[in-house]
C-alpha positions as CSV (number, residue, x, y, z in Angstrom):
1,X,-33.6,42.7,43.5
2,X,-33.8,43.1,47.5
3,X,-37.4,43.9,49.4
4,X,-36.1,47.3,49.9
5,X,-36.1,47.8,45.8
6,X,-40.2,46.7,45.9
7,X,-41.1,49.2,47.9
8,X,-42.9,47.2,50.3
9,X,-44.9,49.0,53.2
10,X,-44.2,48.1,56.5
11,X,-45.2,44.6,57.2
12,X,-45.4,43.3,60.7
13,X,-46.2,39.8,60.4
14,X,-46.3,37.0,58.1
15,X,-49.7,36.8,57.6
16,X,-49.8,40.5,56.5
17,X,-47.1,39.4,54.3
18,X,-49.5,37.2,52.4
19,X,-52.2,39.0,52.0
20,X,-50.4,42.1,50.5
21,X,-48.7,39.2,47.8
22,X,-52.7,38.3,47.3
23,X,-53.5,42.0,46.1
24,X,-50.2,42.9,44.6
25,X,-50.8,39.8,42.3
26,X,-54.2,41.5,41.7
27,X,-53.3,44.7,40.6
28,X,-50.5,43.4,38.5
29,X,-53.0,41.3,36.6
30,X,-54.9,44.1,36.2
31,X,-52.5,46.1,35.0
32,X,-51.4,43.3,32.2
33,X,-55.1,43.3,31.4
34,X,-54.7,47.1,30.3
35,X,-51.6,46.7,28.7
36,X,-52.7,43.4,26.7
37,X,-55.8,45.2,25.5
38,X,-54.0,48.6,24.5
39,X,-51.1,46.6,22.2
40,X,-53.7,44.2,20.9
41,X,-56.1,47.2,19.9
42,X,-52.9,48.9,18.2
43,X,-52.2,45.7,16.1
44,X,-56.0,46.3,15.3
45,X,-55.3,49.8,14.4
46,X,-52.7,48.8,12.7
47,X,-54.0,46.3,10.1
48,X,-56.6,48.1,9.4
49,X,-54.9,51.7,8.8
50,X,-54.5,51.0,4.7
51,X,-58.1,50.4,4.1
52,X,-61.1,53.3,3.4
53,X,-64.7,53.1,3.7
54,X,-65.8,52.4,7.0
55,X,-69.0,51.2,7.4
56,X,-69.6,50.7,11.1
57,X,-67.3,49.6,14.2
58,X,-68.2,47.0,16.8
59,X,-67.2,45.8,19.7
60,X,-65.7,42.5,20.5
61,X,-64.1,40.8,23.4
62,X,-61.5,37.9,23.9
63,X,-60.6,35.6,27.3
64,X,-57.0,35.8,28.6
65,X,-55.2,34.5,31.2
66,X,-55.4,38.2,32.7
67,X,-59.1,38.7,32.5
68,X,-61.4,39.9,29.6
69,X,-60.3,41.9,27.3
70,X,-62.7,44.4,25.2
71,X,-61.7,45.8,21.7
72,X,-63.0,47.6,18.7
73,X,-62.9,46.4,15.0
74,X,-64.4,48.3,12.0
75,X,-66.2,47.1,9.0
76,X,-65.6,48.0,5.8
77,X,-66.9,48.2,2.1
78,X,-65.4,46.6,-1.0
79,X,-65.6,47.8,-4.2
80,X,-68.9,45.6,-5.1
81,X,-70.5,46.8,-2.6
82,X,-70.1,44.3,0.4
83,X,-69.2,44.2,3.9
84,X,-65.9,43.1,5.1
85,X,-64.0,42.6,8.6
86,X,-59.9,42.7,8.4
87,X,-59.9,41.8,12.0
88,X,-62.3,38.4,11.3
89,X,-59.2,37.2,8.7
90,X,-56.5,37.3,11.6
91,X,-56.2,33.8,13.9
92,X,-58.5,34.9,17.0
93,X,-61.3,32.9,18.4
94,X,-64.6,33.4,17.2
95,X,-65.7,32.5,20.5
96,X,-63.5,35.1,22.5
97,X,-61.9,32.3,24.2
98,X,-58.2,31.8,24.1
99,X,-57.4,28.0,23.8
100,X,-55.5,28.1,26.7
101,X,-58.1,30.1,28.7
102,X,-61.0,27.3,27.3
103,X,-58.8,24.3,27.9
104,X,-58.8,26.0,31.7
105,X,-62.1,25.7,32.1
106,X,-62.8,22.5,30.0
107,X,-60.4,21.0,32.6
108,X,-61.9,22.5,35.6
109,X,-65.6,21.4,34.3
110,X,-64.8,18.0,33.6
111,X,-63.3,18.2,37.4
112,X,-65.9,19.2,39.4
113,X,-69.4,20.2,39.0
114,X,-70.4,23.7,37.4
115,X,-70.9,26.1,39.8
116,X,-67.4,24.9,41.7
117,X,-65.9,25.4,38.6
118,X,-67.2,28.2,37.4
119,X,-65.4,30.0,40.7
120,X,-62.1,28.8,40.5
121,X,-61.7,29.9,36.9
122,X,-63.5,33.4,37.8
123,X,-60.5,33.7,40.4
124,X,-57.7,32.3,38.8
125,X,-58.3,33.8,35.1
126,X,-60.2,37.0,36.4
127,X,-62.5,36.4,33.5
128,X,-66.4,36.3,34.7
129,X,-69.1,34.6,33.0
130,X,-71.6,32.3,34.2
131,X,-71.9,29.4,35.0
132,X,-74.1,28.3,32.4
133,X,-71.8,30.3,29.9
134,X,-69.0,27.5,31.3
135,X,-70.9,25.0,31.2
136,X,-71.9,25.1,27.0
137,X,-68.5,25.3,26.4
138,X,-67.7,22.8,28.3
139,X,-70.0,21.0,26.8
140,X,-69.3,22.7,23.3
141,X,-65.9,21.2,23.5
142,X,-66.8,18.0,24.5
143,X,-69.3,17.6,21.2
144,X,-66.2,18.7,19.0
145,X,-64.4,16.0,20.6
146,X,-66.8,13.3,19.6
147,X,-67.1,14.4,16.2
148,X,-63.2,14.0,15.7
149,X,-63.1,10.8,17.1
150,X,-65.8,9.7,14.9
151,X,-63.6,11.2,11.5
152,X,-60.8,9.2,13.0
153,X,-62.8,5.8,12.6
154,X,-63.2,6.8,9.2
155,X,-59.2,7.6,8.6
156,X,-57.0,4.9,11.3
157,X,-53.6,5.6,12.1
158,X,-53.0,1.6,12.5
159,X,-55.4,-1.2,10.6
160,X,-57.2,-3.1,13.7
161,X,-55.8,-6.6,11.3
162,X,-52.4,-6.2,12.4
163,X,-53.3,-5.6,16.1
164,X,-55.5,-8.7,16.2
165,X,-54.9,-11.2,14.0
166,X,-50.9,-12.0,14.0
167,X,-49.5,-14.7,15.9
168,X,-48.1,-14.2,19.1
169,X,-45.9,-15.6,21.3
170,X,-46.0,-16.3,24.9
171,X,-43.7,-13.6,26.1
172,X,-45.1,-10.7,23.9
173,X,-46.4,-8.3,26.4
174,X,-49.9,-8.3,27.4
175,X,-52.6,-6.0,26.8
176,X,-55.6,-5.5,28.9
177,X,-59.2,-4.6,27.7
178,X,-62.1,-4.2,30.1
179,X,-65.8,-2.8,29.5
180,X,-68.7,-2.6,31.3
181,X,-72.2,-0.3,31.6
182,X,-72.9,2.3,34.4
183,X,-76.4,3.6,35.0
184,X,-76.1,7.8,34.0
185,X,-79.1,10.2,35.5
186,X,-80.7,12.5,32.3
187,X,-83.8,14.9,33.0
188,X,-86.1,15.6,30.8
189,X,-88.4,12.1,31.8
190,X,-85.7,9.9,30.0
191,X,-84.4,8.6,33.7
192,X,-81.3,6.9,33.2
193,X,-79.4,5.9,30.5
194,X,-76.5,3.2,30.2
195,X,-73.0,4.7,29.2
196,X,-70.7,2.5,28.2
197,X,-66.8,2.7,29.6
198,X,-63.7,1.0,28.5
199,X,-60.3,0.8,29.6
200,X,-57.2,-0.7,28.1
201,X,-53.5,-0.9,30.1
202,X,-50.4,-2.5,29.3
203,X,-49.9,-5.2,32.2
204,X,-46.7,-3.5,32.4
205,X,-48.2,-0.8,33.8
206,X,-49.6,-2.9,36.4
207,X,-48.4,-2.4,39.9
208,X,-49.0,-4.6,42.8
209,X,-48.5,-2.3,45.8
210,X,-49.6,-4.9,48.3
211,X,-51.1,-8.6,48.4
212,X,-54.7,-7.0,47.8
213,X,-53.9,-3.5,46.6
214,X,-53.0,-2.5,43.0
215,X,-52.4,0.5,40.6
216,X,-51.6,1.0,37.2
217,X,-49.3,3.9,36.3
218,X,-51.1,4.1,32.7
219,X,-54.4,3.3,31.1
220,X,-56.7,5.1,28.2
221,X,-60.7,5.5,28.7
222,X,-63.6,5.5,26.4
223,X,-67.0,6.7,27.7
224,X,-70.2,7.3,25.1
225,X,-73.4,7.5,25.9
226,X,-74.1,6.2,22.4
227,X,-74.9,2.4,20.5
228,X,-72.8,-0.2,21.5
229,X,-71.6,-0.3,17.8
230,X,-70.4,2.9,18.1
231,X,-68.5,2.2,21.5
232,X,-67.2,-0.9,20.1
233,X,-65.6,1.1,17.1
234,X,-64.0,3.7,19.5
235,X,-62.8,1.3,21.5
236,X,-61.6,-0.6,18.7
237,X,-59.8,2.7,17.6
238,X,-58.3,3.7,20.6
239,X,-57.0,0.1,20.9
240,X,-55.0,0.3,17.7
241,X,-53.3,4.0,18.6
242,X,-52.4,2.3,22.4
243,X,-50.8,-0.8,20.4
244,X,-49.9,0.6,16.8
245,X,-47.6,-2.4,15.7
246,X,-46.5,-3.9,18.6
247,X,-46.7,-7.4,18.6
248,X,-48.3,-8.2,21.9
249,X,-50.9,-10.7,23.5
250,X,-54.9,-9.1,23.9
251,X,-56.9,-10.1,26.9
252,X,-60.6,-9.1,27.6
253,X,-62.1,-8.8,31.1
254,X,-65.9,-8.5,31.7
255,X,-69.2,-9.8,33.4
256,X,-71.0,-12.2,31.6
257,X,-73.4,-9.4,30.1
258,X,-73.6,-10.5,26.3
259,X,-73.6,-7.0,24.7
260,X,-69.7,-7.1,26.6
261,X,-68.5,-10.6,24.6
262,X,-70.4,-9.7,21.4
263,X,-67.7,-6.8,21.3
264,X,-65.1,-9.0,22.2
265,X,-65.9,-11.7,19.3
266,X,-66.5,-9.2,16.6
267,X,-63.6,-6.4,17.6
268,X,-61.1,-8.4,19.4
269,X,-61.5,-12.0,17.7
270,X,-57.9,-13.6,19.0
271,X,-58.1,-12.1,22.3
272,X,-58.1,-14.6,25.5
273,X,-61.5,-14.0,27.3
274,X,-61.9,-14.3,30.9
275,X,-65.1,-14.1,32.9
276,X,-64.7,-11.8,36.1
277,X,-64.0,-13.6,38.9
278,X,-65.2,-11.5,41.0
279,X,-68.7,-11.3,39.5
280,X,-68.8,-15.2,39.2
281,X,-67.9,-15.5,43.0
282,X,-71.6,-13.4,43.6
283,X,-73.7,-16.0,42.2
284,X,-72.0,-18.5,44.3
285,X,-72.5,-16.3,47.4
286,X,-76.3,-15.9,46.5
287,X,-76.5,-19.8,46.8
288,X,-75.4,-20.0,49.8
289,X,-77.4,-17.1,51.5
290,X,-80.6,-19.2,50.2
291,X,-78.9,-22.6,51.0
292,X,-78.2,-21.7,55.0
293,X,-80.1,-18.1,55.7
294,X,-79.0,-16.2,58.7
295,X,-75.7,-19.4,58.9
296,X,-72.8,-16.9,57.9
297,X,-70.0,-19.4,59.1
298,X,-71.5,-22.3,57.2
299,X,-72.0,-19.9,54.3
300,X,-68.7,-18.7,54.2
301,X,-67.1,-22.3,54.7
302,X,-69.2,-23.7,52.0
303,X,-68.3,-20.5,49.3
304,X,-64.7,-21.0,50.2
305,X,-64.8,-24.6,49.1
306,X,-66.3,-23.7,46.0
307,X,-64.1,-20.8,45.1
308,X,-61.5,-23.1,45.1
309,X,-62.7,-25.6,43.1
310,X,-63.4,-22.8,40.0
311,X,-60.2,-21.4,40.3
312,X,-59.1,-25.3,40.0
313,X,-61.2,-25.1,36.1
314,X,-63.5,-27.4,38.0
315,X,-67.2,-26.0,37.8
316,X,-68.9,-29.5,37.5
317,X,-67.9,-30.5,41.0
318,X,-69.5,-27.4,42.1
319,X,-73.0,-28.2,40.1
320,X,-72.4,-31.6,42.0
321,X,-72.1,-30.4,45.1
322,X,-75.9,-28.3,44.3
323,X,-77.6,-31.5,44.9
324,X,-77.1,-32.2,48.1
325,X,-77.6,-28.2,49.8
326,X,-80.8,-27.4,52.1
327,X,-83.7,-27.3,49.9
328,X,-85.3,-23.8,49.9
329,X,-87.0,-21.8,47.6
330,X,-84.1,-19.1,47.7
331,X,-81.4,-21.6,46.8
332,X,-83.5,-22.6,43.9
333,X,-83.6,-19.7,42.3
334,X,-80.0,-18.5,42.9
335,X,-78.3,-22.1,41.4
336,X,-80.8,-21.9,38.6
337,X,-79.2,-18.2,37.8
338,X,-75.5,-20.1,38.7
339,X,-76.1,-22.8,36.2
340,X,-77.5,-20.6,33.6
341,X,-74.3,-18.3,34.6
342,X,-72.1,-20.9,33.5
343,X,-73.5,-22.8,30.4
344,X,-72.8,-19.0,28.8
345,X,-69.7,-18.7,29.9
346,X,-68.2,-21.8,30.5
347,X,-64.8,-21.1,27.9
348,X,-64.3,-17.9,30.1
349,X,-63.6,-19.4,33.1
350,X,-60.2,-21.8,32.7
351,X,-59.2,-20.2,35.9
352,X,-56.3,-22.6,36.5
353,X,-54.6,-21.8,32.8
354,X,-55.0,-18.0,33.9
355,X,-53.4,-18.3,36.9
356,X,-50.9,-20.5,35.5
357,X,-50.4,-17.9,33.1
358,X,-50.0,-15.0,34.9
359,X,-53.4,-13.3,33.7
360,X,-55.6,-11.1,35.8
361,X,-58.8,-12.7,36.8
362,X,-60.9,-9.7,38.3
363,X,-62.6,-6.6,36.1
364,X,-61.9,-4.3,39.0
365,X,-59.8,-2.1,36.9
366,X,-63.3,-1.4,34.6
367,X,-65.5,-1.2,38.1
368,X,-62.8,1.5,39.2
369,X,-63.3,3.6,35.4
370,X,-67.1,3.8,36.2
371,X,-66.3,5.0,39.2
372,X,-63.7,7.4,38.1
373,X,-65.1,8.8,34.8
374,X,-68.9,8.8,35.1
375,X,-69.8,8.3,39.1
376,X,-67.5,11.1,40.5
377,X,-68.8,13.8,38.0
378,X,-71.5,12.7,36.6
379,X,-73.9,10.8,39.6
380,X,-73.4,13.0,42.3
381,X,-76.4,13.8,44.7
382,X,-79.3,15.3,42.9
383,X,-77.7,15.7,39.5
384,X,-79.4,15.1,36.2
385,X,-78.0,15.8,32.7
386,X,-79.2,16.4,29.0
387,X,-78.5,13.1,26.5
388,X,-75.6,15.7,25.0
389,X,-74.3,17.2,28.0
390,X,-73.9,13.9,29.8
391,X,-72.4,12.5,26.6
392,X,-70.1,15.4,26.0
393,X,-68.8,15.9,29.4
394,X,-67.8,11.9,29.8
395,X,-66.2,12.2,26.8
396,X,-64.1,15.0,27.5
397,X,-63.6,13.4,31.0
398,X,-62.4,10.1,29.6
399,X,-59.9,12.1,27.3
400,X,-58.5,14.3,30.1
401,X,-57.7,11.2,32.7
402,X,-56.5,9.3,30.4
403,X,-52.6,8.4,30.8
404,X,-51.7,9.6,27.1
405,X,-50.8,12.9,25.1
406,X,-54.2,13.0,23.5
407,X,-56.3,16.1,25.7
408,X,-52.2,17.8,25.1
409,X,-51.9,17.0,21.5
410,X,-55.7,18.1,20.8
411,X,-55.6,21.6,22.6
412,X,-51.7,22.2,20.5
413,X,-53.9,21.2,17.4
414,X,-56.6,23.9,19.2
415,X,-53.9,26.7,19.7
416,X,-52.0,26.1,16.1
């Protein structure tokens, strides 16, 4: 088919061009809107053309892709007397939404916030509702996702024994497996509340793009606002469908918060577990700043010295070296934190093994998930969610970005 065959009016420009492809598409989703609703209301007629007794019609509508869609569907009598819909038998939402029209918008609200949302799907779907209307289904969806994570704890595609507990072998591939807690906003007086996020990658999937920059092509997210024990299990859960029965070798990244290595011990009991460097490196930095105030160069000389010696698996010549530092009441405090630091964590930190080894060192991969799932949607400026709204939306959240089929394979299991 040429332009002359469209029956295009006389264009002028490119620009005009543009536009007149802008309302074209308009009209012709208008008119499939018309056309959608007229067949599906004659498959209503239809179905319902061998039955008697009307009792009362009503109206109905459903979400497409086209726009909203408003149809008729009457209500009948059976013999003993009560009130039947054929139309309520058939396969069609009882919310009015389409799955592929609600996976839309559970996308684009997991995304961005509401209101943003709410417009884009308005103008790309033609459907209009509110934004608060988008939002409970958002939210809606992100409860339903909860629940059927929690009935797969109770039925696992893989037992968590055969994950954890074989032998490996040094050149089994290795799996990574960070955690850590992020401050969330709620209303309502309750502040803020802790979520917990986890991410586990194959190290396969780790990229080192430059000396200081890195990416991983794949990694799968949990976020709950919920117990620890109940992060722990969907953590646990997610662990065995990333790993099924490959034989492979576990590691566990964190800070040295307990709640992190209590999940380690009692979910991951072979893994290897290694104590952020990163986070270590702080409390050596806090010395210093108390130790020389105001010195940077002697500060930085000093930290550098020591760094070296923990990534050498030698903390007790840093404590040694403590003794003989300026004494203020700063540097007091801050080595009294350091030493406390490492008595708790001392079989975390056999930095020279790890690096011996090949191991990673630094959580930022679990700093970089907080960011990603629950700073970027759910702590922007002047924001503040409901207990199951924030819980709902960082779930759905953690299930869209992450790098496998699941948010695919759940809206197919939505549509069939």
């Amino acid at each position: 088919m040429n332009l002359l065959e469209l029956n295009l009016p006389q264009i002028d420009s490119p620009c005009k061009l543009g536009i007149w492809i802008q309302h074209r598409e308009e009209e012709l989703r208008d008119e499939m809107r018309l056309r959608l609703q007229s067949e599906v209301q004659s498959q209503i007629a239809a179905l319902e053309s061998s039955y008697k007794g009307v009792r009362q019609h009503r109206q109905f509508h459903l979400h497409t892709g086209f726009g909203t869609i408003e149809l008729r569907k009457r209500v009948y009598r059976n013999p003993e007397g009560k009130s039947f819909c054929p139309v309520d038998a058939c396969r069609l939402p009882v919310n009015g939404w389409l799955p592929h029209v609600l996976e839309l918008a559970s996308a684009l609200g997991v995304s961005m916030e509401f209101q943003r949302a709410n417009e884009l799907f308005t103008k790309w779907t033609m459907v209009k509702v509110s934004e608060k209307t988008l939002a409970n289904q958002v939210e809606n969806q992100g409860m339903m996702l909860i629940e059927e994570e929690k009935e797969r704890l109770d039925h696992p595609t893989y037992g968590i024994e055969t994950a954890l507990t074989r032998q490996v072998c040094a050149q089994a591939p290795r799996v990574y497996v960070e955690m850590d807690g992020i401050m969330t906003p709620l209303n309502r007086g309750q502040r803020c509340r802790e979520a917990r996020v986890g991410v586990i990658f194959w190290e396969d999937d780790l990229w080192q793009l430059s000396p200081k920059r890195k990416w991983i092509k794949a990694r799968e997210y949990v976020a709950t606002l919920d117990s620890w024990t109940c992060f722990a299990s969907r953590l646990r859960q997610r662990y065995t469908e990333v790993v099924k029965e490959e034989r492979c070798q576990t590691l566990i990244l964190g800070d040295g918060a307990k709640r992190i290595w209590r999940v380690a011990d009692e979910e991951f009991p072979e893994a290897i577990q290694i104590l952020d460097f990163y986070h270590l490196s702080e409390y050596v930095w806090a010395i210093a700043r108390g130790a020389w105030p105001n010195q940077v160069r002697m500060q930085e000389d000093w930290v550098k010295i020591q760094l070296d010696r923990l990534k050498d698996s030698n903390p007790q010549d840093v404590l040694e070296s403590l003794k003989h530092l300026p004494r203020t009441r700063d540097r007091y405090e801050a080595c009294k934190r350091f030493k406390s630091y490492i008595r708790n964590n001392a079989h975390r930190m056999d930095y020279k093994r790890y690096l011996a080894e090949g191991y990673m060192i630094g959580s930022g991969v679990i700093e970089s998930s907080n960011r990603r799932i629950v700073t970027q949607r759910l702590k922007q400026a002047g924001m503040h969610w409901s207990w199951n709204g924030a819980n709902s939306v960082m779930a759905l959240r953690a299930c869209y970005l992450s790098s496998s089929d699941h948010w695919e394979n759940r809206w197919n299991a939505v549509a069939a």
